[in-house]
mmCIF file of the C-alpha atoms, coordinates in Angstrom:
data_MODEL
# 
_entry.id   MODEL 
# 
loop_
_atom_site.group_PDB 
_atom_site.id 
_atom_site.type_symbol 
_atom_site.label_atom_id 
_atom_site.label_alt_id 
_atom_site.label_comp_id 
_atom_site.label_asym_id 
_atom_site.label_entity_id 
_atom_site.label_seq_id 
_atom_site.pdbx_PDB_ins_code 
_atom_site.Cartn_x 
_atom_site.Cartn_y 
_atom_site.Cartn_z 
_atom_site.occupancy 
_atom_site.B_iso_or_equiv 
_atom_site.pdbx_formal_charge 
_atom_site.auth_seq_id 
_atom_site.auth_comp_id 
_atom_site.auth_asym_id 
_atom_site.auth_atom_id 
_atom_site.pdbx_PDB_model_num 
ATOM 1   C CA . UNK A 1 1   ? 0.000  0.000  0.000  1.00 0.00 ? 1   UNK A CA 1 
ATOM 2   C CA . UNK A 1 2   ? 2.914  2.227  0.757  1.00 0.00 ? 2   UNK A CA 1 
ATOM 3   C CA . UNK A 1 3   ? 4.708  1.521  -2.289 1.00 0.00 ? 3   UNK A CA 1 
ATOM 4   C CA . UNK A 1 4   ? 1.104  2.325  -3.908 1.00 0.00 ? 4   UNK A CA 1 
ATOM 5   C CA . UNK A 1 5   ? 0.791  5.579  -2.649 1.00 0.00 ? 5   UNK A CA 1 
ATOM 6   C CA . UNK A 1 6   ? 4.284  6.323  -3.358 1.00 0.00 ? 6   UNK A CA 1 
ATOM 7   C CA . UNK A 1 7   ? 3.479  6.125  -6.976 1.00 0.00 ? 7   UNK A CA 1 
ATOM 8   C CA . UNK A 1 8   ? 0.682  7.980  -6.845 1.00 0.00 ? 8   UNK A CA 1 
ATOM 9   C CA . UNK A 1 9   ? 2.819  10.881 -5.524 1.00 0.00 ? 9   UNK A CA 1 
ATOM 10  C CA . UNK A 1 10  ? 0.326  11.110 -1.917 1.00 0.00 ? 10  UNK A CA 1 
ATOM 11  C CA . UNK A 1 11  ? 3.037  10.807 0.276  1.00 0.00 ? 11  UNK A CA 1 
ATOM 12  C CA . UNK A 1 12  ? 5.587  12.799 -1.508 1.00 0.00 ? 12  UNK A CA 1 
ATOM 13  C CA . UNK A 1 13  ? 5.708  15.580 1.301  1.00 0.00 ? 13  UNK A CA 1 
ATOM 14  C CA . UNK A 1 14  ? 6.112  13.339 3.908  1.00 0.00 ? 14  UNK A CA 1 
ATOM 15  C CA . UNK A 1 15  ? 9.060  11.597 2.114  1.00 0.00 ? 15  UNK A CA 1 
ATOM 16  C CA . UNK A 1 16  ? 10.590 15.218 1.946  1.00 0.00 ? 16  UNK A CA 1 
ATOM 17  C CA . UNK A 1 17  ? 10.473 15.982 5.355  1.00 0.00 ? 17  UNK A CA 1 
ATOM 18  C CA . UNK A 1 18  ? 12.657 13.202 5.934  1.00 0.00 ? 18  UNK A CA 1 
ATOM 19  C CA . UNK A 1 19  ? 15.108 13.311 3.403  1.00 0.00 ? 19  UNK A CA 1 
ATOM 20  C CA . UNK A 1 20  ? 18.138 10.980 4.325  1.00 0.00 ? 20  UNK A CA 1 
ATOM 21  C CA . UNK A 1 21  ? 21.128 13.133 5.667  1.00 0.00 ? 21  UNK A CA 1 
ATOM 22  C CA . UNK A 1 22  ? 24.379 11.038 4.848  1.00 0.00 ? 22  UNK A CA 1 
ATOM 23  C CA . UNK A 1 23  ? 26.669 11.231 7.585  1.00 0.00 ? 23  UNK A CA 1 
ATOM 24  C CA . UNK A 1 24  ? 30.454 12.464 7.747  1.00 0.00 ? 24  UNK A CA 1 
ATOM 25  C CA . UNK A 1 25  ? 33.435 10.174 8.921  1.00 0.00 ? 25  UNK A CA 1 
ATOM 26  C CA . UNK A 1 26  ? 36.174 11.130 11.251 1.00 0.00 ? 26  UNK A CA 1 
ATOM 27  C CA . UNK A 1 27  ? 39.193 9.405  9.984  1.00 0.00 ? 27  UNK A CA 1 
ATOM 28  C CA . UNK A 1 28  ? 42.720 9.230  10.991 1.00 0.00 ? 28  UNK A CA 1 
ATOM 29  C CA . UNK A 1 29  ? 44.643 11.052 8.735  1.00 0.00 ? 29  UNK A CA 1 
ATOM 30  C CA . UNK A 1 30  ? 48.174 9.302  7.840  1.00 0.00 ? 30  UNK A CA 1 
ATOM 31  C CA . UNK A 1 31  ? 50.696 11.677 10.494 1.00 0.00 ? 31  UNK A CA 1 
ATOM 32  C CA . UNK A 1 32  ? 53.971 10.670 8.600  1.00 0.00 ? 32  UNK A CA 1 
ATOM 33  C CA . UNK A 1 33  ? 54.936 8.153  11.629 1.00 0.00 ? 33  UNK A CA 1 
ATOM 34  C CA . UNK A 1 34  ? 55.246 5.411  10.008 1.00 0.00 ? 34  UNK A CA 1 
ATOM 35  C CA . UNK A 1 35  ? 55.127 2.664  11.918 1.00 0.00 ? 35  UNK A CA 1 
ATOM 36  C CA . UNK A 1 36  ? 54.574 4.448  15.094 1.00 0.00 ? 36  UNK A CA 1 
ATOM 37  C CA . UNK A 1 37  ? 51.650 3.303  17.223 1.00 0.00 ? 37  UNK A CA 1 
ATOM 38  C CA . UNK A 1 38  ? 49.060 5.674  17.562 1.00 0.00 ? 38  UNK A CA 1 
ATOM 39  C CA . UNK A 1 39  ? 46.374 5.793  20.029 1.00 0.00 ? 39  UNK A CA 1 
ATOM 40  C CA . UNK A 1 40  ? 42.986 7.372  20.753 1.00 0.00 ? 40  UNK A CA 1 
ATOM 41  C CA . UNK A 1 41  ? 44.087 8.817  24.138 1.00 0.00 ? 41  UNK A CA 1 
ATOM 42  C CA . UNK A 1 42  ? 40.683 10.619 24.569 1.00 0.00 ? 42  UNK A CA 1 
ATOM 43  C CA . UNK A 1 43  ? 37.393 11.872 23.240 1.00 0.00 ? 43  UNK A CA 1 
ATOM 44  C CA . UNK A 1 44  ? 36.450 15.490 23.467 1.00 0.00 ? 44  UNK A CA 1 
ATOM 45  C CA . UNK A 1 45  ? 33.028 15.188 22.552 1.00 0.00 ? 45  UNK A CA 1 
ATOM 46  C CA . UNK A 1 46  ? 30.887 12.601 23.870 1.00 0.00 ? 46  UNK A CA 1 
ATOM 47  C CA . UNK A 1 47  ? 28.647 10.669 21.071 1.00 0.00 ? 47  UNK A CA 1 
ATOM 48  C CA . UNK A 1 48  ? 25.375 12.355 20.994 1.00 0.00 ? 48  UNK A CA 1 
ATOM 49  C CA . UNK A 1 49  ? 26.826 15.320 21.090 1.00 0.00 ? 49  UNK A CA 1 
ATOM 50  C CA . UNK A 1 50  ? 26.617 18.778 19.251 1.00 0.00 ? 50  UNK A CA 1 
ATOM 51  C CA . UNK A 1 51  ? 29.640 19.933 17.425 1.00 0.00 ? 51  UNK A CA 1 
ATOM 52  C CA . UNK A 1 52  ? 30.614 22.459 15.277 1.00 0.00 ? 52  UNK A CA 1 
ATOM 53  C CA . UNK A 1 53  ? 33.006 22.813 12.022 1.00 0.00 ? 53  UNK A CA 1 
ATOM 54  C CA . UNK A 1 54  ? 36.228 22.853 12.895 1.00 0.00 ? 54  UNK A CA 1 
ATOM 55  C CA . UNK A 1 55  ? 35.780 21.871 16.590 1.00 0.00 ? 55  UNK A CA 1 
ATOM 56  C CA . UNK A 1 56  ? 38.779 19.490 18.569 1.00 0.00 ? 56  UNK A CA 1 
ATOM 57  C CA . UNK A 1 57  ? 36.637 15.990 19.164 1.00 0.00 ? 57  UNK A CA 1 
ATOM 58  C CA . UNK A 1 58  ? 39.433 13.641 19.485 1.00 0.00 ? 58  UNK A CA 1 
ATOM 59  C CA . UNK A 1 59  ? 42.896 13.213 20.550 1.00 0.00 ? 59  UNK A CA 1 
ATOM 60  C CA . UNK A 1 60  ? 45.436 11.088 19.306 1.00 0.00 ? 60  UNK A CA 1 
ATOM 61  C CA . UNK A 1 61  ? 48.761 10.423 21.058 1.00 0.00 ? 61  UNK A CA 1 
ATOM 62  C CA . UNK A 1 62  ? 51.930 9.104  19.913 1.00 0.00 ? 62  UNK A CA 1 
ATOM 63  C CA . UNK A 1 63  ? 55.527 9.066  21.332 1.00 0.00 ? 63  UNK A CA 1 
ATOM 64  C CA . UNK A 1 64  ? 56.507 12.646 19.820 1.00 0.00 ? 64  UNK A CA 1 
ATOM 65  C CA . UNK A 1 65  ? 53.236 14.605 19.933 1.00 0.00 ? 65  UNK A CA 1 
ATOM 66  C CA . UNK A 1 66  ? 49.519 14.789 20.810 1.00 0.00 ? 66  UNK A CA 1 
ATOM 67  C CA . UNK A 1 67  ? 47.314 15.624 17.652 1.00 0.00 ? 67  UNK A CA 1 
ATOM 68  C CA . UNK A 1 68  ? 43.601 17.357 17.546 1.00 0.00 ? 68  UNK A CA 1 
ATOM 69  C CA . UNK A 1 69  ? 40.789 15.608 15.223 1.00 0.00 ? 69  UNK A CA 1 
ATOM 70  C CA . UNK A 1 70  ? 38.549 18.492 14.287 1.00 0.00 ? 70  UNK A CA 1 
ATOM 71  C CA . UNK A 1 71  ? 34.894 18.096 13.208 1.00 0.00 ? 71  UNK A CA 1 
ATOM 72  C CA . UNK A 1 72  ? 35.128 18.445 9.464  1.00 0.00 ? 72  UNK A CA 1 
ATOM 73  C CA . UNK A 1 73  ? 31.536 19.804 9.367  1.00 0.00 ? 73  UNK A CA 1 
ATOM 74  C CA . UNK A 1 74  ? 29.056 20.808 12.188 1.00 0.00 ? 74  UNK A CA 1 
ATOM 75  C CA . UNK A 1 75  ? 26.213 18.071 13.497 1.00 0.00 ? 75  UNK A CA 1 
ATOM 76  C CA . UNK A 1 76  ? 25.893 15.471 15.984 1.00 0.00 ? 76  UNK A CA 1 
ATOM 77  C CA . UNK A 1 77  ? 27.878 12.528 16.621 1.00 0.00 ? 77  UNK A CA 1 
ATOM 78  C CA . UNK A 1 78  ? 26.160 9.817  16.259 1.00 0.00 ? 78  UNK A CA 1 
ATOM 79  C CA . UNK A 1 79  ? 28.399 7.035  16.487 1.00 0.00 ? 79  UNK A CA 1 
ATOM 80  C CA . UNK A 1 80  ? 32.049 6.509  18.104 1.00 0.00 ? 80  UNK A CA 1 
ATOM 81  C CA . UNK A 1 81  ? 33.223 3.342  17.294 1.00 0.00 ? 81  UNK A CA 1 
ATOM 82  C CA . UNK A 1 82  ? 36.821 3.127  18.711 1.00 0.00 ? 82  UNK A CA 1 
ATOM 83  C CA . UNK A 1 83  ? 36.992 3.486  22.437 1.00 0.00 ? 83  UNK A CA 1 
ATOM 84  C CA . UNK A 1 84  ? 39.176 5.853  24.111 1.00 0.00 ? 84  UNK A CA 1 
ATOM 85  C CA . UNK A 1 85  ? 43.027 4.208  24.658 1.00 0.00 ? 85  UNK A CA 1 
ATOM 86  C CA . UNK A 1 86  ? 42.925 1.868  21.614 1.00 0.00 ? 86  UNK A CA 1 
ATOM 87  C CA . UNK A 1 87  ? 45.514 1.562  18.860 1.00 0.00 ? 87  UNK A CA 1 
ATOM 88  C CA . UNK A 1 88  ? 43.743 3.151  15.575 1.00 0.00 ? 88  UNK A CA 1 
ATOM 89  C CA . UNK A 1 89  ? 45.514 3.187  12.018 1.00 0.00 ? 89  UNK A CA 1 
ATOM 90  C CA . UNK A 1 90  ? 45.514 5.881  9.177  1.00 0.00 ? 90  UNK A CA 1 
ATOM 91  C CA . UNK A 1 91  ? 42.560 5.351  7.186  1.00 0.00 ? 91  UNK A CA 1 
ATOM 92  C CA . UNK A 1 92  ? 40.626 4.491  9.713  1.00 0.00 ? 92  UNK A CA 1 
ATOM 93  C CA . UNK A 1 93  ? 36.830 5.546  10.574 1.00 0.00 ? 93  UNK A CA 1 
ATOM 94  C CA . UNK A 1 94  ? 36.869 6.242  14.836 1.00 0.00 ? 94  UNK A CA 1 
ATOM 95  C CA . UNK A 1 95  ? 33.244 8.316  14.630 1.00 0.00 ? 95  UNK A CA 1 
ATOM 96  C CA . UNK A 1 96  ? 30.128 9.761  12.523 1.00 0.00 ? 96  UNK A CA 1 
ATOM 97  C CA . UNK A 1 97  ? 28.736 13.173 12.407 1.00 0.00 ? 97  UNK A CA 1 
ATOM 98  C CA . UNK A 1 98  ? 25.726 13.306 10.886 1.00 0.00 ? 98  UNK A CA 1 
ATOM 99  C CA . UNK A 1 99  ? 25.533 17.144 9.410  1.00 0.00 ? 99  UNK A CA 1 
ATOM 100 C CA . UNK A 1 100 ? 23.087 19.681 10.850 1.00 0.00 ? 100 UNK A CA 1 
ATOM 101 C CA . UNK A 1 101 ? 20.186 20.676 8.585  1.00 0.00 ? 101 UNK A CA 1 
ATOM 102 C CA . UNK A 1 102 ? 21.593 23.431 6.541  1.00 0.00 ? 102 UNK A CA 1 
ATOM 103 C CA . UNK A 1 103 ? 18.089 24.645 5.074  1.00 0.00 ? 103 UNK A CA 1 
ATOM 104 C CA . UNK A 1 104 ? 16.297 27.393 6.669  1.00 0.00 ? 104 UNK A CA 1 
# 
């Protein structure tokens, strides 16, 4: 029946009002350590959290320096999936943001 009214273009506004937002990884940029461990010492922001573009929501340590990951857009977090003090690799996806609604 759904499908149904679908075609029939009934529901369309509904279906617009909940347009699918595609979220944003936070990935660990390659640091030039080469084979350097690197860790996820600590999370800034906790998941569910508001963040904006540009802010610090991670920290990564390794023997010569700590480095800031910075929200590459502003939104929520929805998802951290590396827990703080765990080994993480260039490449690799620690966190979502899905992005704020940007129509007003």
């Amino acid at each position: 029946m759904a499908s149904k009214q679908l075609l029939n273009g009934e529901d369309l506004d509904s279906m617009k009002s909940r347009d699918l937002v595609t979220p944003v990884s936070i990935v660990v940029p390659d640091i030039g350590l080469g084979e350097n461990p690197v860790v996820l010492s600590l999370w800034l922001v906790p998941q569910g959290s508001a963040v904006l573009e540009g802010d610090r929501v991670a920290e990564l340590a390794t023997s010569p320096a700590t480095i800031d990951l910075l929200a590459p857009v502003a939104g929520v977090c929805t998802h951290q999936f590396v827990d703080e003090d765990t080994l993480v690799f260039p490449g690799m996806v620690i966190a979502e943001i899905l992005p704020e609604d940007v129509e007003t």
